[in-house]
Wavefront OBJ file of the C-alpha trace (Angstrom):
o trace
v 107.255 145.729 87.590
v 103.765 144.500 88.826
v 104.127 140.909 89.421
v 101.312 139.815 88.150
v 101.539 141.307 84.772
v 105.001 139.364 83.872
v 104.952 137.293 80.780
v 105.038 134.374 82.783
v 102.162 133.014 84.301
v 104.057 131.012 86.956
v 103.785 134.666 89.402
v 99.650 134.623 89.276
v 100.134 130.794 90.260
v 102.346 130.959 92.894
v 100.210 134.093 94.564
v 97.494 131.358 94.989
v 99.329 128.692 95.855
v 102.623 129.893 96.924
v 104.296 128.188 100.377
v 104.796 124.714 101.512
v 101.168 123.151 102.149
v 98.713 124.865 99.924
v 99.505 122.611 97.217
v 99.388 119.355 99.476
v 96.413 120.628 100.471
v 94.855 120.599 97.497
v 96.154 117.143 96.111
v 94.297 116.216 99.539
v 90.642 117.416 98.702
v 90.849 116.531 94.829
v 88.912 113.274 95.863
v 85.632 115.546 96.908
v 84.286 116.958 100.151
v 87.122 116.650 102.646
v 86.980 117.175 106.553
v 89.449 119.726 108.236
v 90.749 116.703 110.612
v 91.074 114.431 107.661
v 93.094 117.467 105.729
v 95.226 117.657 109.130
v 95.613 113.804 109.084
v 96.468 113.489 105.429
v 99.259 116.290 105.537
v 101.413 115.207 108.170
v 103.580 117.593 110.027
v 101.345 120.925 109.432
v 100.024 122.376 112.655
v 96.152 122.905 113.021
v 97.267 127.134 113.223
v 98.591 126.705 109.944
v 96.381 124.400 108.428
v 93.563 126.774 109.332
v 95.216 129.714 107.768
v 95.939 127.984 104.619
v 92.542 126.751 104.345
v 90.995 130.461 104.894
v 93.602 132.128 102.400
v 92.430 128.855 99.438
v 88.858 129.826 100.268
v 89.333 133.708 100.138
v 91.155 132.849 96.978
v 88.208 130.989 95.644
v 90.071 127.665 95.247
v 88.198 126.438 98.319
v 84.333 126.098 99.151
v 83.825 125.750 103.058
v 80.757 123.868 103.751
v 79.706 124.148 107.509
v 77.068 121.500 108.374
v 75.125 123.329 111.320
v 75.002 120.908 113.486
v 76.276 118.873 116.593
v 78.979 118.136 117.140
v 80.735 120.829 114.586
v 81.002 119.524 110.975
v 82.884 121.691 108.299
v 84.589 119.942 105.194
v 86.457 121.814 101.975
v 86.156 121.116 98.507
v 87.652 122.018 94.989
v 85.835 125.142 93.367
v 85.768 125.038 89.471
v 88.222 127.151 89.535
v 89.994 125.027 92.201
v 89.780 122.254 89.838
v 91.204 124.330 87.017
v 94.281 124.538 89.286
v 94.646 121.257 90.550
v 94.515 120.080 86.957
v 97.539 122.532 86.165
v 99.480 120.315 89.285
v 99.315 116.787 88.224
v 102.566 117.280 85.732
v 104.652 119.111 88.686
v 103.231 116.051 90.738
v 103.766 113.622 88.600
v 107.466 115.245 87.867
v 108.244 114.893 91.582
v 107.503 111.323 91.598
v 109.331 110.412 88.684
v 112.587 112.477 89.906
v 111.960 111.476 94.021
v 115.065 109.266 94.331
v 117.743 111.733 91.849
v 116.430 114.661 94.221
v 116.610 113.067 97.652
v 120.012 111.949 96.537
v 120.777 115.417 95.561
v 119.853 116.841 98.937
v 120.717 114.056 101.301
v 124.350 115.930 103.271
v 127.478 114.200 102.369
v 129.423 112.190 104.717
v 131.702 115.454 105.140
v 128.968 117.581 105.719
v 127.044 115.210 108.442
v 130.734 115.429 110.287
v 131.092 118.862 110.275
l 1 2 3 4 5 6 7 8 9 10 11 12 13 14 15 16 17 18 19 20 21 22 23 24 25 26 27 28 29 30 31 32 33 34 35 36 37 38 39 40 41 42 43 44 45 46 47 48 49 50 51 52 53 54 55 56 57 58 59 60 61 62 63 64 65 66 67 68 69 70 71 72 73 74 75 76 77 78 79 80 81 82 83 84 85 86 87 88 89 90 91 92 93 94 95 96 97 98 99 100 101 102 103 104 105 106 107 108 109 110 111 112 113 114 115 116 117 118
């Protein structure tokens, strides 16, 4: 079965945003016109390799708009598309959601006191 013709829409989503920044990313540059070392700085722990790929693939996707200034010393920043928007809109419940549940799942994933030992 062709993925992206199940009756669930949840498979087109996750082909755009799929992995564990792009969404990050995108609560990131919600606020407007964002700069790729202010992306980097924002979401802690991704490397500039992978930040760079993400970025390309949200842009090919048409989530993105790159916007390079032309000038000296380099100046490129990302924003949300309309279509970006659209999508960013459709994560604020799975956001909020994660807020709301933060302490029942960290104490759902935190090892036991057997496990730590082990």
């Amino acid at each position: 079965m062709d993925r992206m013709n199940t009756p669930c829409g949840l498979d087109v989503a996750l082909a755009v945003i799929g992995g564990k920044w792009k969404p990050l990313i995108l609560f990131h540059v919600q606020s407007g016109p964002t700069r790729f070392s202010e992306i980097r700085r924002r979401v802690g722990g991704i490397s500039e390799k992978v930040l760079i790929q993400q970025l390309r693939d949200l842009v090919e996707m048409k989530v993105l708009q790159r916007r390079d200034h032309h000038c000296v010393p380099p100046v490129v920043d990302y924003a949300l598309t309309p279509f970006g928007e659209t999508l960013v809109k459709a994560l604020v419940p799975l956001c909020e959601w994660g807020t709301e549940n933060r302490e029942q799942v960290s104490a759902i994933m935190a090892p036991s006191a057997s496990e730590r030992n082990a």
